[in-house]
N, C-alpha and C positions, 0 to 999 in steps of 0.2 A: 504494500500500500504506500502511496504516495504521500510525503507531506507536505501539506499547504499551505503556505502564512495568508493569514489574514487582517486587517489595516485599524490599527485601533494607537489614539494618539499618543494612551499610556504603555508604555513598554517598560519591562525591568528583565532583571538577567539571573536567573539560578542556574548554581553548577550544583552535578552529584559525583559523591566516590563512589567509586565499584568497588567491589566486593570479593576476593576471591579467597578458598580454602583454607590457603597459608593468614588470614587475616580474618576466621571465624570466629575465634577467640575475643579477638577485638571489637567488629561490629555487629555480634551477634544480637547484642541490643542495640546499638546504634549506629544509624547511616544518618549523619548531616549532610543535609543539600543545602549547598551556599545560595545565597540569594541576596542579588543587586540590584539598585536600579539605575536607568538611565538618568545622568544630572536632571534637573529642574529645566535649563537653559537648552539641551539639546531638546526637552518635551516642549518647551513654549514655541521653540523654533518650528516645529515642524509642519505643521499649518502651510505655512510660508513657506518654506522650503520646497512642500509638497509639491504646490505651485509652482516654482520657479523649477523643480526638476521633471515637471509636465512641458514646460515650457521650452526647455532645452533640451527636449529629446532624450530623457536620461531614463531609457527606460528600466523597468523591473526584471532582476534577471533571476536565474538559479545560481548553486551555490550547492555543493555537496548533493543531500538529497533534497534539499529545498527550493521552494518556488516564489517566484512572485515577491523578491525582496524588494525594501525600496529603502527608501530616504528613512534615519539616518545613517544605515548600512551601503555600504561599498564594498567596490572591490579593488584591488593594485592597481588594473587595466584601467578603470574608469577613471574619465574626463575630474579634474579638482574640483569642477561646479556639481558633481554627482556624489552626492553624501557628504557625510563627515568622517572625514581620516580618523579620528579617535575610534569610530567605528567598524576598517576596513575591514573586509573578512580574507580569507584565502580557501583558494577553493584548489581541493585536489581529487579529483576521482569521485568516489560518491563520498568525499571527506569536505567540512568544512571547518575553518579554527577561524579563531579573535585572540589576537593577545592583550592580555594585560597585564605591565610590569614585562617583564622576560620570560613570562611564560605564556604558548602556545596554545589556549585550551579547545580541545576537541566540543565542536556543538551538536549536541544532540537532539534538542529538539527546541523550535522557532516559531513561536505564532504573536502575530500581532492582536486576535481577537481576544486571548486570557492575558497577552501582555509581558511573556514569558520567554525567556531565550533560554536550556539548559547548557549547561557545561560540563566537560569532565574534564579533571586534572589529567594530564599524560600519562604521570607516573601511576595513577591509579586506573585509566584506562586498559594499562600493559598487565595488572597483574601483580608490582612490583610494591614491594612491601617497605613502607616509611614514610619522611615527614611529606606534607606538601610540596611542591614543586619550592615553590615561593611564600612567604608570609604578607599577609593583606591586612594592613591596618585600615582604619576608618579615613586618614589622610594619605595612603597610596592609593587610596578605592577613589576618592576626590579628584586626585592629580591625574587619576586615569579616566575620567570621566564620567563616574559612576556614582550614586550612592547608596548606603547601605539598608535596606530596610527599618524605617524605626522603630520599630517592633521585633528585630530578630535576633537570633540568635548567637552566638558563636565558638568554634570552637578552639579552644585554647590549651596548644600542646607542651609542656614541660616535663625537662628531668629533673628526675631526685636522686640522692644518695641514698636511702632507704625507699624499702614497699610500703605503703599505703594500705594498711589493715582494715578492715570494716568503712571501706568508705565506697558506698555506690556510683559517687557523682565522678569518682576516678577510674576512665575504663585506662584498663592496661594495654600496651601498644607491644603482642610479647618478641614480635622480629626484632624491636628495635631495645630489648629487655636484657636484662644479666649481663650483660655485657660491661668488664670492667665493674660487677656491682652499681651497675647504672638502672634503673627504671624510669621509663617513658610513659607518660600519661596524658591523655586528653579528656580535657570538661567542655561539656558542651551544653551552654545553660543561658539563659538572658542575660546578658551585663558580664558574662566571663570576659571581656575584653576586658574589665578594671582589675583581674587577675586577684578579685576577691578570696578566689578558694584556692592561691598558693602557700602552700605549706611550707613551713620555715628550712625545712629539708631539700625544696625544691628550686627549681630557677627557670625564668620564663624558654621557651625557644621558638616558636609558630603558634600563628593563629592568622583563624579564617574564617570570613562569614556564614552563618549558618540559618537557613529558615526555620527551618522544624525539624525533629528528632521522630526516626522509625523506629514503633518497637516492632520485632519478631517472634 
């Protein structure tokens, strides 16, 4: 089945981590899917834009398995009057990415009608077990064009020098565990970006926006 985007002025962007075997341990309770949105300033633009990209022949293209993109998505090829660069995509095969920051992330699914662009990180696209590509604060999400849902969540990964006994909100990270007596952990909670629930044993290392937490 094909998918379709369809034209709605509010857009935002969630990415999700995959899951695999080596890492069931880990997200057996929980998969964070990150969730962005598009600035303020590229949503008021678009209206306008629209227009002026009707106007210039800039028409709507594909892009991996997707159709029907438009403003304020681009592509490398297209005319500088056609989208906005913050938003270029790349398009390879039935593959399409958007970077933000230095990393590449693979888009999964694109609709302008719920307003939703998914992502997935590489590293966890592949299979390959550790931290995020990159760490996203609330002012690299900014300077990339995006901002964060004000309602969401996040996930917030640190090591400790000891394990963490009887604490739920600490899932364990075990590839990236015992090692050197190290333990890795991620909280993934409303406001974990103020790093509320680091333990005095602990010390921050990544973090990343999070919409909502799956349980399994």
């Amino acid at each position: 089945m094909k998918k379709t985007s369809t034209k709605n002025s509010s857009r935002s962007l969630c990415m999700a981590m995959a899951c695999k075997a080596s890492w069931r341990s880990f997200y057996a309770l929980l998969l964070p899917l990150l969730f962005l949105l598009l600035s303020q300033a590229a949503i008021t633009a678009t209206g306008q834009q629209q227009q002026q990209w009707s106007q210039e022949a800039c028409a709507p293209f594909s892009c991996g398995l997707f159709h029907d993109i438009s403003h304020p998505f681009c592509r490398t090829t297209d005319p500088p009057q056609c989208g906005d660069r913050m938003y270029e995509l790349t398009c390879d095969g039935d593959k399409a990415t958007i970077s933000i920051g230095s990393t590449h992330y693979l888009v999964t699914q694109l609709s302008y009608k719920s307003g939703t662009i998914r992502l997935v990180d590489p590293k966890f696209a592949s299979g390959s077990c550790g931290l995020p590509s990159q760490s996203l604060s609330p002012s690299d999400l900014s300077s990339s064009g995006f901002d964060h849902y004000q309602n969401g969540w996040w996930a917030s990964f640190m090591s400790c020098r000891r394990r963490i006994e009887a604490q739920s909100l600490y899932q364990l990270v075990p590839c990236l565990s015992n090692k050197n007596n190290t333990f890795v952990y991620v909280v993934v909670a409303d406001k974990g970006n103020s790093l509320s629930y680091l333990y005095p044993s602990c010390h921050f290392v990544s973090m990343i926006p999070a919409a909502e937490v799956r349980r399994h």
